[in-house]
C-alpha positions, 0 to 999 in steps of 0.5 A: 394402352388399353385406348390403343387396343380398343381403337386396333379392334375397331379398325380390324371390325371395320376391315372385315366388314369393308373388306370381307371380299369385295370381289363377289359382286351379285347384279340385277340389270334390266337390259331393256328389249335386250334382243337382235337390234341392241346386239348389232349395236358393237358400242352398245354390246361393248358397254353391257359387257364391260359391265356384266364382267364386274359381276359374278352372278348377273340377273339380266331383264327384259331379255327379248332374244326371240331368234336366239343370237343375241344371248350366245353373242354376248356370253362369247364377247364377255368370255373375250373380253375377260380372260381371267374367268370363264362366263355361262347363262342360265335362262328361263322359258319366255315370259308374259300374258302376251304371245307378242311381247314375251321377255325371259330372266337370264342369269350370266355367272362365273363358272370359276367362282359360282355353280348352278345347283338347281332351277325352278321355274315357278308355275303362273298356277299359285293356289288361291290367286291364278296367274299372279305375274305377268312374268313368273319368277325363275329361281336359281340356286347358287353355290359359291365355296369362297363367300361367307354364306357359301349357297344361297338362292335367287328369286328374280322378278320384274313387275308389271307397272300396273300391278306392282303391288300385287305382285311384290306382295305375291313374291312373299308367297314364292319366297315362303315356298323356295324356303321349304322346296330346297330347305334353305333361309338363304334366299334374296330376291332382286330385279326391276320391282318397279317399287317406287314413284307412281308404281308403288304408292305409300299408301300400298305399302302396307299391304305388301308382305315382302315390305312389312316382314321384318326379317326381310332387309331391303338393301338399296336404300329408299330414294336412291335413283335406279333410273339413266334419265335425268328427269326422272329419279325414283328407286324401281331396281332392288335387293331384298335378303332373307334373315340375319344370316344372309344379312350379315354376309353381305358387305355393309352399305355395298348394296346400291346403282352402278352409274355405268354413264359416269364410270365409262363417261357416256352422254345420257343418249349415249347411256340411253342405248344401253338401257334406261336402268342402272343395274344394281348391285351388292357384295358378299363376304369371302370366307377365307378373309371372314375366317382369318380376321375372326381368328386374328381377333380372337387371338388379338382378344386373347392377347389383351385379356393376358396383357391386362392381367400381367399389369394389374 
């Protein structure tokens, strides 16, 4: 009898941790000169929707939407597109050291599930080390009632190839300075790090802080491939959290590439016109479904702590 409860116990664990609200998706996307020319592309619009409607906060990159039509076009197809919730965009200042290539971080969320609580557009100024990216990152605060972690902060960031190291290292110091700004250890940082192959080697990365600090979890597993083509395969996409607490509210081995090629069945060409990144992403915890397996297993612990004691 007590093998039977031990194995229930174990199955209630396993569904709280598989189950805990699978319905909250955060993505990262590099959408690839995202601009006028792709929004024209009616196939290629219909894909990045499709994908971007999984998600319940989405971090597009590489957002180039100089005459401004590109974006709203998108924000008006998603919300056609799915009826169930309602979608908004909140984006950054264009970004980079060079007044003909400018990209901006856009976040696309749920106004039904998700709301902006504030927004920081971090200064290329940092003390000791000016101009430290190429494209500073754009911080967003986030509350989301029915997840486990409730409120939590979003650090984007796509680095310059050449300087990856450099920069990942130099996102330490953003992070530090998110915490004291809105007192929060609730931080994840994600986006197109540009973290492995050539751009990062392993000799590096030892001198980047956001890889050797230990309450740092770096989600997407190392080797996974991020990347469309297949003659390539390296782990550039990822999503780093902050501390034990934003750790535990994610859901366990959630956190990976979404193969958009094979889940909407595109030729590489085809997947190719909608960006040469898969967009990762990870879930989170639901707070009703966390408060009511806890409860069901203290009682269900309660329940075989008095059997135990009426049988012996």
């Amino acid at each position: 009898m007590t093998s039977f409860f031990l194995l229930l116990l174990f199955f209630l664990v396993g569904m709280c941790d598989v189950q805990g609200a699978s319905d909250f998706r955060i993505c990262a996307f590099n959408l690839q000169h995202f601009g006028e020319s792709k929004s024209k592309k009616s196939d290629v619009m219909y894909t990045i929707t499709r994908i971007i409607s999984r998600c319940d906060v989405c971090l597009l990159q590489e957002v180039r939407d100089s005459k401004e039509k590109a974006l709203p076009q998108l924000i008006s197809q998603l919300n056609r597109y799915d009826k169930q919730h309602q979608y908004a965009s909140v984006a950054s200042e264009r970004l980079g050291r060079s007044a003909s290539y400018q990209e901006q971080y856009v976040f696309v969320y749920r106004t039904d599930t998700v709301t902006v609580t504030g927004q920081y557009q971090y200064p290329d100024d940092r003390p000791g080390d000016v101009d430290a990216f190429s494209r500073e990152p754009f911080v967003v605060r986030f509350r989301a009632p029915k997840t486990a972690i409730k409120e939590f902060v979003l650090i984007p960031q796509h680095t310059t190839p050449t300087n990856t190291t450099k920069e990942l290292d130099a996102l330490y110091d953003v992070l530090q300075d998110v915490k004291r700004m809105w007192r929060t250890e609730n931080v994840m940082l994600l986006g197109d790090f540009n973290a492995d192959c050539g751009y990062l080697a392993k000799k590096n990365r030892k001198n980047v802080r956001l890889i050797t600090e230990k309450n740092l979890v770096w989600l997407i597993p190392e080797k996974t491939d991020t990347t469309v083509r297949s003659s390539t395969s390296c782990t550039y996409d990822r999503i780093v959290v902050n501390g034990e607490t934003f750790a535990r509210a994610v859901v366990p081995s959630s956190a990976g590439p979404f193969n958009f090629q094979m889940e909407y069945r595109l030729t590489e060409e085809q997947a190719l016109e909608v960006s040469d990144h898969y967009p990762v992403q990870v879930l989170l915890k639901n707070k009703a479904f966390s408060e009511k397996i806890s409860k069901f297993l203290f009682l269900f612990v309660l329940g075989h702590l008095a059997f135990q004691m009426l049988t012996t």
